[in-house]
C-alpha positions in Angstrom: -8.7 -14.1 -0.4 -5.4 -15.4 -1.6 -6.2 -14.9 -5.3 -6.7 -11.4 -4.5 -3.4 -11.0 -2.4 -2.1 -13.2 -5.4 -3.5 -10.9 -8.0 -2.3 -7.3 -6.2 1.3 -9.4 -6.1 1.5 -9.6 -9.4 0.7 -5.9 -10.5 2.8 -4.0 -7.7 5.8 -6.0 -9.1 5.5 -4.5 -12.7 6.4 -1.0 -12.5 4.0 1.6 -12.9 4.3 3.9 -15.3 2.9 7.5 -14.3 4.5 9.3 -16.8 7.2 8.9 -19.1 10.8 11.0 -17.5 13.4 9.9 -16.0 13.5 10.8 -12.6 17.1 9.4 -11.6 18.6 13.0 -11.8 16.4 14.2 -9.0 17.3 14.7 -5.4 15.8 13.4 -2.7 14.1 16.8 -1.6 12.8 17.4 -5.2 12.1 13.8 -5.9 10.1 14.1 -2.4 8.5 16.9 -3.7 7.5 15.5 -6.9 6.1 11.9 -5.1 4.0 14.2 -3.0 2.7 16.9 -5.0 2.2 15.1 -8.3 -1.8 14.1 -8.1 -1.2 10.6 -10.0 1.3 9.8 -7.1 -0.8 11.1 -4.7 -3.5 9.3 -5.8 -1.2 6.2 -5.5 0.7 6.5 -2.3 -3.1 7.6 -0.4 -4.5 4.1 -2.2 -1.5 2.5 0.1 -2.3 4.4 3.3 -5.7 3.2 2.9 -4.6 -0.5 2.5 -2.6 -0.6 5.1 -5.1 0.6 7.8 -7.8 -1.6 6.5 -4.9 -4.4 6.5 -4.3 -3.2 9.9 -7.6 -3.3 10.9 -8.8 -6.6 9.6 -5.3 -8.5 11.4 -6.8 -6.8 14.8 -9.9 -7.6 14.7 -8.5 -11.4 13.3 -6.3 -11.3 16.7 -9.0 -10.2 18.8 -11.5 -12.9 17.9 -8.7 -15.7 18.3 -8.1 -14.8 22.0 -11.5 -14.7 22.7 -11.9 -18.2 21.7 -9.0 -19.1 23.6 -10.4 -17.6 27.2 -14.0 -19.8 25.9 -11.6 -22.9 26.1 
């Protein structure tokens, strides 16, 4: 599991590269715009909803079954 956290690290630290354009010249309503409406973005920033609910999930459920072997103490 940590070569995997290790490995997804790694690659969100190099940027990604969409598209080529410079998108410094935008404003933040049309750079908004563009983050949301663009399908390769979209397809990213829906790939990071979805890891952060199963991330979510998983540290529940990993908090739920530590205190029920604490009340088994």
């Amino acid at each position: 599991m940590r070569l995997i956290a290790a490995v997804c690290l790694l690659l969100a630290a190099t940027p990604l590269l969409a598209h080529p354009g410079d998108h410094a010249g935008l404003s933040v309503a049309a750079f908004s715009g563009h983050v949301l409406l663009e399908p390769d973005h979209l397809f990213f920033v829906m790939l990071t909803a979805a890891v952060g609910v199963v991330a979510y999930r998983m540290g529940k459920r990993s908090a739920l079954k530590e205190a029920r072997a604490e009340t088994k103490k």
